[in-house]
N, CA and C atoms as a LAMMPS dump frame, in Angstrom:
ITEM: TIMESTEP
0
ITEM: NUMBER OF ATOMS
543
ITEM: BOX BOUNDS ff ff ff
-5.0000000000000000e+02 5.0000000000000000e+02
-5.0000000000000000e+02 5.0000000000000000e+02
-5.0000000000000000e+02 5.0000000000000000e+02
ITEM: ATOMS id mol type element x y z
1 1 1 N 13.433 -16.719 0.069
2 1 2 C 12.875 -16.837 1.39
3 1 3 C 11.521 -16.132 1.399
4 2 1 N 10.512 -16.74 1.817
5 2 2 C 9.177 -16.792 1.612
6 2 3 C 8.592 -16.155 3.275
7 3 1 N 8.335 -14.82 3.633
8 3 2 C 7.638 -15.239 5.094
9 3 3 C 6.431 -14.752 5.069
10 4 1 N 5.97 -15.467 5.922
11 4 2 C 4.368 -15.367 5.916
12 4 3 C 4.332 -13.925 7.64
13 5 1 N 3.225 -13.454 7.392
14 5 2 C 3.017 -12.883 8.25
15 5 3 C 1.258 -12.991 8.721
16 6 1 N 1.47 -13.57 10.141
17 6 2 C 0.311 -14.297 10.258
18 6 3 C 0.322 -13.737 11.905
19 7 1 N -1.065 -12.883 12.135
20 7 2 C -1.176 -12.579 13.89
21 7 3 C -0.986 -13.997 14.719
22 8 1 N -0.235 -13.237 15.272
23 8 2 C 0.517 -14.569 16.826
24 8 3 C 0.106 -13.763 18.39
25 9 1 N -0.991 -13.355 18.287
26 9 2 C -1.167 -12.821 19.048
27 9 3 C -2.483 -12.257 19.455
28 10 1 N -3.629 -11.847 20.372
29 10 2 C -4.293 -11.126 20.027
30 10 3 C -4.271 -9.884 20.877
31 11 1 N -3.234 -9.523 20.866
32 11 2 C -2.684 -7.998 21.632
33 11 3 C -3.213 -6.784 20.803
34 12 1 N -3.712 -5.804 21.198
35 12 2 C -4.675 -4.867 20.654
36 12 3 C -5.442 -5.193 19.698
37 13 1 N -6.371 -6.45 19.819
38 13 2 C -7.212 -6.964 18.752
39 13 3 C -8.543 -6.076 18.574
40 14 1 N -8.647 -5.153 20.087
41 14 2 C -9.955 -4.136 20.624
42 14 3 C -10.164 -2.984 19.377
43 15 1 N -8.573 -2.411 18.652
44 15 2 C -8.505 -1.725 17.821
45 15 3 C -8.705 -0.235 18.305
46 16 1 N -7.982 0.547 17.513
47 16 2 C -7.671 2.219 18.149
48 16 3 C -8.948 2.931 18.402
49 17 1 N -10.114 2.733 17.378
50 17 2 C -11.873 3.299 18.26
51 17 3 C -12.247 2.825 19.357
52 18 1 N -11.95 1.46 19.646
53 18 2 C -12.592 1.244 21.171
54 18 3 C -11.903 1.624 22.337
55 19 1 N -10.409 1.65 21.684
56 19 2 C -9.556 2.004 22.633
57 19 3 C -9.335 3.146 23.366
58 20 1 N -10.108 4.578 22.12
59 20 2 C -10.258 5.84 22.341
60 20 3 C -11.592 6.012 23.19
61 21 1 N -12.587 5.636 22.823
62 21 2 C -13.746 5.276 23.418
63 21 3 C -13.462 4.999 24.732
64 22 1 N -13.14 4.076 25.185
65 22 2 C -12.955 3.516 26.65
66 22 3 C -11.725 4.497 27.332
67 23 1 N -11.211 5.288 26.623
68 23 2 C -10.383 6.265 27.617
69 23 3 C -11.329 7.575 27.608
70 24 1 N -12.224 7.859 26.845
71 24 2 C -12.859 9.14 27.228
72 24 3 C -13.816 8.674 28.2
73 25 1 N -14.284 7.617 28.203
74 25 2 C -14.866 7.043 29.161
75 25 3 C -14.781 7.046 30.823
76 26 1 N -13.548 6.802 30.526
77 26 2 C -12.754 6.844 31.794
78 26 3 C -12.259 8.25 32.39
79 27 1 N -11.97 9.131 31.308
80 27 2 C -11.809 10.662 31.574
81 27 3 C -13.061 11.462 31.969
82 28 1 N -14.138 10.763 31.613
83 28 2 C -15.429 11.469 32.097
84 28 3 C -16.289 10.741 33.394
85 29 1 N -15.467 9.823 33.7
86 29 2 C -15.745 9.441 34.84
87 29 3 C -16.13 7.723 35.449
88 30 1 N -16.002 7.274 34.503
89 30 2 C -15.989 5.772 34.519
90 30 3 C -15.04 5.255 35.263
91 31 1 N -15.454 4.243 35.404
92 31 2 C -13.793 3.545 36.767
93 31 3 C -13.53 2.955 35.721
94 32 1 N -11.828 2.252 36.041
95 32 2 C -10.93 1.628 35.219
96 32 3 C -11.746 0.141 34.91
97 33 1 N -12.005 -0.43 36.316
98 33 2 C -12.432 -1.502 36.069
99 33 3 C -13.994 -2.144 35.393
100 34 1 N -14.964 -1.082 35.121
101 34 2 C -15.855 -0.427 34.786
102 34 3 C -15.854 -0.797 33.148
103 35 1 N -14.927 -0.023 32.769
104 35 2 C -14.771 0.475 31.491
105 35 3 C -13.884 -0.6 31.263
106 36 1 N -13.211 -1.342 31.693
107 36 2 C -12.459 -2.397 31.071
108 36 3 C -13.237 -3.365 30.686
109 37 1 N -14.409 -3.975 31.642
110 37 2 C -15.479 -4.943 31.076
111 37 3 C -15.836 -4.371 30.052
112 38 1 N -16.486 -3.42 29.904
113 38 2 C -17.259 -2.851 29.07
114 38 3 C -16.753 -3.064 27.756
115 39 1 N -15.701 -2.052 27.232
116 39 2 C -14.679 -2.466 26.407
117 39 3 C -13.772 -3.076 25.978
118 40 1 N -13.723 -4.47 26.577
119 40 2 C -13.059 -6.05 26.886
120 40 3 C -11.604 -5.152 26.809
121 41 1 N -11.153 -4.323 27.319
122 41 2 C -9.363 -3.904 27.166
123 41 3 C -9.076 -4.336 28.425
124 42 1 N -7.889 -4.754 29.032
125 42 2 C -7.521 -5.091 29.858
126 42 3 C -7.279 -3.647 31.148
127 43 1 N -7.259 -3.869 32.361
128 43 2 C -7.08 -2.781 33.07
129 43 3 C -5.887 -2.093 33.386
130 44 1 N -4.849 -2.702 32.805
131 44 2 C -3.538 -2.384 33.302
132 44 3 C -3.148 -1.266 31.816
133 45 1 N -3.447 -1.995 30.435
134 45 2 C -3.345 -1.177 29.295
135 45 3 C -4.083 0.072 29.11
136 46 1 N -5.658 0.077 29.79
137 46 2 C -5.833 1.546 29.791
138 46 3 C -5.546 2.05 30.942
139 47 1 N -5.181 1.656 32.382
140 47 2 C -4.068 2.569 32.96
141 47 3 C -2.887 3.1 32.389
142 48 1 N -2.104 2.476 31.338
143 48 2 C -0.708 2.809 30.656
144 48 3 C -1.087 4.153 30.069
145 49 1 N -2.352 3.507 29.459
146 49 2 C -2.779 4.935 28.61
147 49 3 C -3.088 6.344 29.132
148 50 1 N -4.26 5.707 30.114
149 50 2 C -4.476 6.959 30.791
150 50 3 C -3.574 7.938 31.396
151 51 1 N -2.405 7.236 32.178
152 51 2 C -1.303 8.002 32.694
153 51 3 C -0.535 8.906 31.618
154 52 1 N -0.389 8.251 30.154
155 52 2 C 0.222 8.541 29.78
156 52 3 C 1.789 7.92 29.409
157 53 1 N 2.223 6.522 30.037
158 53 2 C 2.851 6.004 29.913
159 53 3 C 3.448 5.325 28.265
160 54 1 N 2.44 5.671 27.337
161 54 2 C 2.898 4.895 26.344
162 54 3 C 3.152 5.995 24.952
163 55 1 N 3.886 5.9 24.186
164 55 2 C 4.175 7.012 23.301
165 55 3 C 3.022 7.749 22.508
166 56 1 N 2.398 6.914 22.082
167 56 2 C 1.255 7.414 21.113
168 56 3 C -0.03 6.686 22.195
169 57 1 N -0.698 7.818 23.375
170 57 2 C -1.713 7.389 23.687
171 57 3 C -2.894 7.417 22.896
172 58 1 N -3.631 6.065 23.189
173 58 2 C -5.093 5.848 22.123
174 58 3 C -4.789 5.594 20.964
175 59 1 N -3.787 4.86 21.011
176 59 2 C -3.149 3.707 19.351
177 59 3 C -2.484 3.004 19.617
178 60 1 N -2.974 1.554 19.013
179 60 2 C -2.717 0.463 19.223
180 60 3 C -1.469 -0.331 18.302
181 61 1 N -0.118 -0.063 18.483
182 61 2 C 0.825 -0.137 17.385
183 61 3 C 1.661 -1.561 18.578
184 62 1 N 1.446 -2.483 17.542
185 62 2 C 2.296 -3.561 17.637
186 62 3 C 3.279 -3.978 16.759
187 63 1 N 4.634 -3.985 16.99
188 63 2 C 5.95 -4.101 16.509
189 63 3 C 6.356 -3.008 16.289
190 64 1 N 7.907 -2.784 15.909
191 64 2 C 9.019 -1.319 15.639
192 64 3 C 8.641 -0.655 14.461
193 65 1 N 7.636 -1.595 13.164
194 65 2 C 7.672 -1.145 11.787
195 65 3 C 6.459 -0.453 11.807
196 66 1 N 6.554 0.362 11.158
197 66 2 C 5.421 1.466 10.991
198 66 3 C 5.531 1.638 9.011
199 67 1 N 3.725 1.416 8.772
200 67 2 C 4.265 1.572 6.545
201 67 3 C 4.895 3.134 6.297
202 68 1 N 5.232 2.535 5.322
203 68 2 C 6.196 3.906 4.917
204 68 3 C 5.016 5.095 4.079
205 69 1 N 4.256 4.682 3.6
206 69 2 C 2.862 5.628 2.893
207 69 3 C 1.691 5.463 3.671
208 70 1 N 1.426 6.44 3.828
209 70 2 C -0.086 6.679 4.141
210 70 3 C -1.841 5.678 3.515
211 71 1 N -2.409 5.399 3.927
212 71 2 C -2.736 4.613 3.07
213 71 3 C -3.268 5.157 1.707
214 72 1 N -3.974 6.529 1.55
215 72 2 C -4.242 7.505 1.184
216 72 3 C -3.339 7.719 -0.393
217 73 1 N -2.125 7.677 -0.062
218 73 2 C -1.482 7.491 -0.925
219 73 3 C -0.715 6.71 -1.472
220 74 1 N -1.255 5.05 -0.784
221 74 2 C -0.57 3.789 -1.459
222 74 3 C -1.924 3.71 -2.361
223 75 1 N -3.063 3.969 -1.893
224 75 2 C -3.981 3.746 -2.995
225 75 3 C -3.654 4.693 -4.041
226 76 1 N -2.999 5.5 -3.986
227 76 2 C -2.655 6.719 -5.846
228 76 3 C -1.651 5.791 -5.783
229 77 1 N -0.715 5.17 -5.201
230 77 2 C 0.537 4.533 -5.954
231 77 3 C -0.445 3.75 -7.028
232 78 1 N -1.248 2.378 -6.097
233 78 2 C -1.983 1.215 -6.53
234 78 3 C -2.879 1.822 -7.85
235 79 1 N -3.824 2.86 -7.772
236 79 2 C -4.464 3.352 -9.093
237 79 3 C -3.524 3.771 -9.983
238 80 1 N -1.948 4.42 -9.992
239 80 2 C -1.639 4.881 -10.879
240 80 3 C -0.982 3.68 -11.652
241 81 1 N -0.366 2.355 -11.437
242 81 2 C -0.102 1.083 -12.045
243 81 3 C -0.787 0.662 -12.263
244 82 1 N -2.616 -0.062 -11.969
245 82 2 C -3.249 -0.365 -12.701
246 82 3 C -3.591 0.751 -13.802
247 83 1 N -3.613 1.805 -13.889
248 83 2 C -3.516 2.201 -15.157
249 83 3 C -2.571 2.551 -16.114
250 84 1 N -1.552 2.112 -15.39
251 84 2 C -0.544 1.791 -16.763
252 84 3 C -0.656 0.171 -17.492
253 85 1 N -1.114 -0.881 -15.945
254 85 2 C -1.395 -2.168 -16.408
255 85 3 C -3.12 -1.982 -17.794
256 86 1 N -3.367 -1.225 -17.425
257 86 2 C -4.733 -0.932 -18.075
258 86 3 C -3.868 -0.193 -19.822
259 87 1 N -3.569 0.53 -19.563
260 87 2 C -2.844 0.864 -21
261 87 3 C -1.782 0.051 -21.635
262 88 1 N -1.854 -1.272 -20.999
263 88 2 C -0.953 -2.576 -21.476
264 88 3 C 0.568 -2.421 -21.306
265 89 1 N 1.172 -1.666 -20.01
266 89 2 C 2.198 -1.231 -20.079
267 89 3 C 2.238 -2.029 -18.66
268 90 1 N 3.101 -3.071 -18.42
269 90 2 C 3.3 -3.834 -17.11
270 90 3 C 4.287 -3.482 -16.303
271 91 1 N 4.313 -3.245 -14.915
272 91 2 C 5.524 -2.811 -14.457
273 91 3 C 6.411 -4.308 -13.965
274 92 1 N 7.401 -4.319 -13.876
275 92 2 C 8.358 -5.18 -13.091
276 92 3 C 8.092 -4.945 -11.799
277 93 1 N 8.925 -5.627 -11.438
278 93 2 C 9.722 -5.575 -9.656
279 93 3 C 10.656 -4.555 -9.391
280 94 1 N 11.028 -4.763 -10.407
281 94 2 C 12.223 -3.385 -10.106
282 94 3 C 11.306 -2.022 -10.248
283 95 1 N 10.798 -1.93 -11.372
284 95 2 C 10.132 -0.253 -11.898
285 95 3 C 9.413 -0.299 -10.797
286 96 1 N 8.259 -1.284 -9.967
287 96 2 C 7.395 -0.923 -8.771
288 96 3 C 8.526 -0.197 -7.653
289 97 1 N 9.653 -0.986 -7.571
290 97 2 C 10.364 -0.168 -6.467
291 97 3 C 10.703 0.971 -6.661
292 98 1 N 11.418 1.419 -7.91
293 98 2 C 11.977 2.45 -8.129
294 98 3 C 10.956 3.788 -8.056
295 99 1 N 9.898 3.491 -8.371
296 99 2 C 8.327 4.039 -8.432
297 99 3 C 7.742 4.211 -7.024
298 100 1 N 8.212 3.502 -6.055
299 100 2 C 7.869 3.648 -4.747
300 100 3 C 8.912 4.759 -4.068
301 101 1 N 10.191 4.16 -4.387
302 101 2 C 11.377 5.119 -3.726
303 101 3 C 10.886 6.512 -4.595
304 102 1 N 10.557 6.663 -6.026
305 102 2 C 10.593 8.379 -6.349
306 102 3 C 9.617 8.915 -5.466
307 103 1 N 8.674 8.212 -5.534
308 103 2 C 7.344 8.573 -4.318
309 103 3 C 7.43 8.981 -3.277
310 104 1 N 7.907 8.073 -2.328
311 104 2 C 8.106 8.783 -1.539
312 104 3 C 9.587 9.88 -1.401
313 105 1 N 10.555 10.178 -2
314 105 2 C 11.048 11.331 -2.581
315 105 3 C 10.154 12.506 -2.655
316 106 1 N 9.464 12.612 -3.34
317 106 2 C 8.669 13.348 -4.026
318 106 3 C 7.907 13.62 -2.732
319 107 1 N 7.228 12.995 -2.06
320 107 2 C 6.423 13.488 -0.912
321 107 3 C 6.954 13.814 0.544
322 108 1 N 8.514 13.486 0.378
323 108 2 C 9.222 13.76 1.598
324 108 3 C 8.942 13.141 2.919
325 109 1 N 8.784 11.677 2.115
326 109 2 C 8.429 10.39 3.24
327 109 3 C 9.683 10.272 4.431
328 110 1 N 9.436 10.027 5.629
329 110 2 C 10.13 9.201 5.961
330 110 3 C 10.611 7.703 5.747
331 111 1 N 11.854 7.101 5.266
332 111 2 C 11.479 6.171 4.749
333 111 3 C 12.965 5.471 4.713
334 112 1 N 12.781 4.197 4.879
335 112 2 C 14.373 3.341 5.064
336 112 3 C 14.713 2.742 3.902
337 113 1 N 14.045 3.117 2.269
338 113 2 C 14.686 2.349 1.362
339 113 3 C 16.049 3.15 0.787
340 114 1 N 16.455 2.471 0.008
341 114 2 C 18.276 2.126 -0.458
342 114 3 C 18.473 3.661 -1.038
343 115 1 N 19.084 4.296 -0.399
344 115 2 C 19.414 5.923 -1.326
345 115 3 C 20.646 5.643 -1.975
346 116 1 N 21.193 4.554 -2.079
347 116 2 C 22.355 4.225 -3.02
348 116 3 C 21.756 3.38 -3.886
349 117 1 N 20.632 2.468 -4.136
350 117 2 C 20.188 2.233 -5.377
351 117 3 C 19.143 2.731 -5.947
352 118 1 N 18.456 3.625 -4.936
353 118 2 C 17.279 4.59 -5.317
354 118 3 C 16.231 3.579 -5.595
355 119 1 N 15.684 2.753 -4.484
356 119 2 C 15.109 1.542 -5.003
357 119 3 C 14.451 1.114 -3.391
358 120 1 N 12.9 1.467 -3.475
359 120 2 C 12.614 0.235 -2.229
360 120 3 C 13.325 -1.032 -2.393
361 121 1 N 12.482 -1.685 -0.738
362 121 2 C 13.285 -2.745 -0.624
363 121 3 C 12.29 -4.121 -1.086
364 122 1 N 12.866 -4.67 -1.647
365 122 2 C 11.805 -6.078 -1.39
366 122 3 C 11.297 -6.932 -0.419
367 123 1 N 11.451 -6.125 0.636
368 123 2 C 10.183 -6.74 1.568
369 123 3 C 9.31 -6.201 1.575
370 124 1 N 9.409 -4.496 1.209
371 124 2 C 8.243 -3.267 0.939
372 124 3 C 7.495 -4.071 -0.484
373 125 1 N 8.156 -4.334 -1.312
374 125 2 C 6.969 -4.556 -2.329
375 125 3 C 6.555 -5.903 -2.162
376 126 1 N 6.954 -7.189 -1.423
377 126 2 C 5.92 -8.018 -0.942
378 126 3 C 4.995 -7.518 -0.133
379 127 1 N 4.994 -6.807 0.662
380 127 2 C 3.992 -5.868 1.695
381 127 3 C 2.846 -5.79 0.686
382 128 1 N 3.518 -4.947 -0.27
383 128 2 C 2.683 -3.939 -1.128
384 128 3 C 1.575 -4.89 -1.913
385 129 1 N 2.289 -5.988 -2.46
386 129 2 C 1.501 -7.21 -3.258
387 129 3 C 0.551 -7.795 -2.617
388 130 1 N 1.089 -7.654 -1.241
389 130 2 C 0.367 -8.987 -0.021
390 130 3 C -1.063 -8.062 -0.212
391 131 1 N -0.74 -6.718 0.152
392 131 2 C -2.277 -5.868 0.781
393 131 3 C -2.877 -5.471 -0.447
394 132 1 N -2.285 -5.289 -2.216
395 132 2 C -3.295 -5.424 -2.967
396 132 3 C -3.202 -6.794 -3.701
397 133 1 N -3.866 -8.041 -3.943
398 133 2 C -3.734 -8.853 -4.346
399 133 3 C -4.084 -8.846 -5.96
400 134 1 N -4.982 -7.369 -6.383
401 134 2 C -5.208 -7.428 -7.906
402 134 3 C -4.166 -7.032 -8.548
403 135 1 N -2.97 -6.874 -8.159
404 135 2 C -1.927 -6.501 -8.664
405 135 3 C -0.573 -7.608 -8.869
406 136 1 N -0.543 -7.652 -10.218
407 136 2 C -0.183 -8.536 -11.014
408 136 3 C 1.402 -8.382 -11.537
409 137 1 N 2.71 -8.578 -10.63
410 137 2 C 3.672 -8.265 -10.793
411 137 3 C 4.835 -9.368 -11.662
412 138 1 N 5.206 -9.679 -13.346
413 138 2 C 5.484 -9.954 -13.7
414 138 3 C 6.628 -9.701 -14.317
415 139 1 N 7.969 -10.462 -14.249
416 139 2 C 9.322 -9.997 -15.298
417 139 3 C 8.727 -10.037 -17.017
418 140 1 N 9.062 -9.323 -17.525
419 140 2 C 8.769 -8.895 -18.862
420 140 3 C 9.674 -10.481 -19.818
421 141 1 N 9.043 -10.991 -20.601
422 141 2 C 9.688 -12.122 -21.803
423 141 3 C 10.053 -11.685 -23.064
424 142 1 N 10.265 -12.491 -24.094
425 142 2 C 10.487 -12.424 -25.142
426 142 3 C 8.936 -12.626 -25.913
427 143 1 N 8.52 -12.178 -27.084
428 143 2 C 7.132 -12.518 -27.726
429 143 3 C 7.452 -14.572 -28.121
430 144 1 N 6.419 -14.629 -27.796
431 144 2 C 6.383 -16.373 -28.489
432 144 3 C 5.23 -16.528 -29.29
433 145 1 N 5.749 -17.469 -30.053
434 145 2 C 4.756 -17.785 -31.541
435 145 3 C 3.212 -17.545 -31.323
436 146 1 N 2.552 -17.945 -29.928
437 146 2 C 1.346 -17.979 -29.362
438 146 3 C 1.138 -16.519 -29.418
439 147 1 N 1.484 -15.66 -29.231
440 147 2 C 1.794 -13.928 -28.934
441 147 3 C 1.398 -13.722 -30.345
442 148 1 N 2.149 -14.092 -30.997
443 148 2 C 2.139 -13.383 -32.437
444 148 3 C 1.253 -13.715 -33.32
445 149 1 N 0.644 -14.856 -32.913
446 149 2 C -0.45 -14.955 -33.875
447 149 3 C -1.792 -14.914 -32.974
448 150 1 N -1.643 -14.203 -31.903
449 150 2 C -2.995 -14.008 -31.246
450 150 3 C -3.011 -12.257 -31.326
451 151 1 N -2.005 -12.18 -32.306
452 151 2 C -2.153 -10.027 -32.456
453 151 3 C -3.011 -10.33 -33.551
454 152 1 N -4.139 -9.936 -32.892
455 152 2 C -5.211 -9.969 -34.497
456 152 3 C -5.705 -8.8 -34.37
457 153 1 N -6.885 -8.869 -35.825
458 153 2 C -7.245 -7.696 -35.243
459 153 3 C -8.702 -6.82 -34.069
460 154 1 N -9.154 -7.98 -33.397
461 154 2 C -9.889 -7.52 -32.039
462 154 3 C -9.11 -7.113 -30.869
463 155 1 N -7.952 -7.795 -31.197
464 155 2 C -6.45 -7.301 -30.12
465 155 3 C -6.252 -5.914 -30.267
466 156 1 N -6.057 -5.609 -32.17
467 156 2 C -5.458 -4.326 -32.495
468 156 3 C -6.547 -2.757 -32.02
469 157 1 N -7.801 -3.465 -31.905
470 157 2 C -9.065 -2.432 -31.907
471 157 3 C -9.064 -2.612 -30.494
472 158 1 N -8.834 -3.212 -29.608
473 158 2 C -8.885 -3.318 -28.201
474 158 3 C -7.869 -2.449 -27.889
475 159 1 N -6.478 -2.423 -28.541
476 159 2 C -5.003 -1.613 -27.843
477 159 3 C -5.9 -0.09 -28.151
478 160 1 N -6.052 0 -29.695
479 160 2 C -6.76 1.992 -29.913
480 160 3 C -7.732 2.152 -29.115
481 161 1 N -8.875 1.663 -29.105
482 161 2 C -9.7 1.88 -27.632
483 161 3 C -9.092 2.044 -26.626
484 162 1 N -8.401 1.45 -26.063
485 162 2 C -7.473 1.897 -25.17
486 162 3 C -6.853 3.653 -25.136
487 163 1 N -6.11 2.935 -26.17
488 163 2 C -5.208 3.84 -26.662
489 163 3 C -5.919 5.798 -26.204
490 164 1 N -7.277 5.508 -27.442
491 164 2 C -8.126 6.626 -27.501
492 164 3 C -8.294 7.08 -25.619
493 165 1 N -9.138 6.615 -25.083
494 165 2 C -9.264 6.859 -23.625
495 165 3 C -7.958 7.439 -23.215
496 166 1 N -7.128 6.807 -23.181
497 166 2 C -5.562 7.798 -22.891
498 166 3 C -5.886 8.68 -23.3
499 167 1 N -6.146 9.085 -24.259
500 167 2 C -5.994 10.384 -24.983
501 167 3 C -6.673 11.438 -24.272
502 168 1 N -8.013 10.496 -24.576
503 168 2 C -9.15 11.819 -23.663
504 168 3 C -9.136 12.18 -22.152
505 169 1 N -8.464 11.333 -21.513
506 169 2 C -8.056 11.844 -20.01
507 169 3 C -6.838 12.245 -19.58
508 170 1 N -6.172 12.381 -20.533
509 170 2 C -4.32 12.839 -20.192
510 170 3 C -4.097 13.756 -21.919
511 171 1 N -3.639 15.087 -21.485
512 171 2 C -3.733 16.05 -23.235
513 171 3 C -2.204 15.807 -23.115
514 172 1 N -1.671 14.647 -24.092
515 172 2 C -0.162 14.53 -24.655
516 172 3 C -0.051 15.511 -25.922
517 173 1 N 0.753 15.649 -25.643
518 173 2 C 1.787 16.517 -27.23
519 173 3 C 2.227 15.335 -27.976
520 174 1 N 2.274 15.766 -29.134
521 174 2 C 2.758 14.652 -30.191
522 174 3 C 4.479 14.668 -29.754
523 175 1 N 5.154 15.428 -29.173
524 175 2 C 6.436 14.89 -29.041
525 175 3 C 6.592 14.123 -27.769
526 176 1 N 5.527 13.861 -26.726
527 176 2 C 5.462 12.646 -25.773
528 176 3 C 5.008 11.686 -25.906
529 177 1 N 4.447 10.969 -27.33
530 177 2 C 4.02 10.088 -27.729
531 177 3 C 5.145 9.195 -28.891
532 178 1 N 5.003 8.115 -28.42
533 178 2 C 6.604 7.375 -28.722
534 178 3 C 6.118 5.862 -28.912
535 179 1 N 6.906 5.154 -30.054
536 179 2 C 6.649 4.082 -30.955
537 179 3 C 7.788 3.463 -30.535
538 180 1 N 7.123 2.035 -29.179
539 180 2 C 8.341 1.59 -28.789
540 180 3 C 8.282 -0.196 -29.683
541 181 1 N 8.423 -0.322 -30.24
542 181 2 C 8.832 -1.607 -31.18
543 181 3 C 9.838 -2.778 -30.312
């Protein structure tokens, strides 16, 4: 099951700066109706606000779901897999989840994935795919004949270049370095 998520709506399309904007506006003395042209928001929504009527005044949150990471730190999720994709090491579907659930573990997220499989959920990592699209999530195969005779050696001097750069930005011990065949 495939869903698309596509705005059906253009309910807080004004966005949380104009929205803040047009309430200090109004706190310093602007009329409602004033400041509603001004800032195309409707007059009844920055009354909600102004009163105080709505949970998080001066943010514009449409639907119950709120992301589970910061964005701050979906971009260290997103940099730290392209550089494992960069050191030719691909993650699955599964390792991205399991990699998301230690994460947020580790940062003491609030967060609704599976504490009995220790595993986001897969609607979190379509999320995750949807908002970075350079990220390239593939089940791992068997080598095929095409594979094996395209290991040459500009392949082999491409993996140690690699390889080397690891080296010089991460100081491994020779007993964390491992020959997986």
């Amino acid at each position: 099951m495939v869903r698309t998520y596509k705005r059906k709506t253009d309910r807080a399309s004004y966005g949380e700066e104009i929205l803040t904007q047009a309430l200090n506006a109004v706190r310093d003395g602007m009329s409602l109706k004033k400041a509603s042209k001004e800032y195309g928001i409707s007059r009844p929504v920055l009354r909600r606000h102004r009163d105080g009527k709505v949970s998080a005044p001066g943010t514009a949150k449409l639907g119950r779901f709120a992301p589970v990471f910061l964005p701050e730190f979906e971009n260290e999720l997103l940099a730290k897999v392209l550089e494992m994709e960069k050191a030719l090491f691909g993650l699955s579907a599964m390792d991205m989840r399991k990699l998301a659930y230690d994460l947020a573990e580790k940062l003491q997220v609030c967060h609704n994935f599976s504490a009995q499989t220790k595993m986001a959920g897969v609607e979190w990592l379509r999320g995750f795919i949807s908002r970075h699209p350079q990220l390239s999530i593939r089940t791992p195969q068997g080598t095929s004949i095409n594979r094996a005779v395209g290991f040459n050696r500009p392949k082999v001097e491409h993996f140690y270049k690699v390889y080397r750069e690891c080296l010089q930005v991460h100081t491994y011990s020779a007993n964390n370095i491992w020959n997986v065949d």
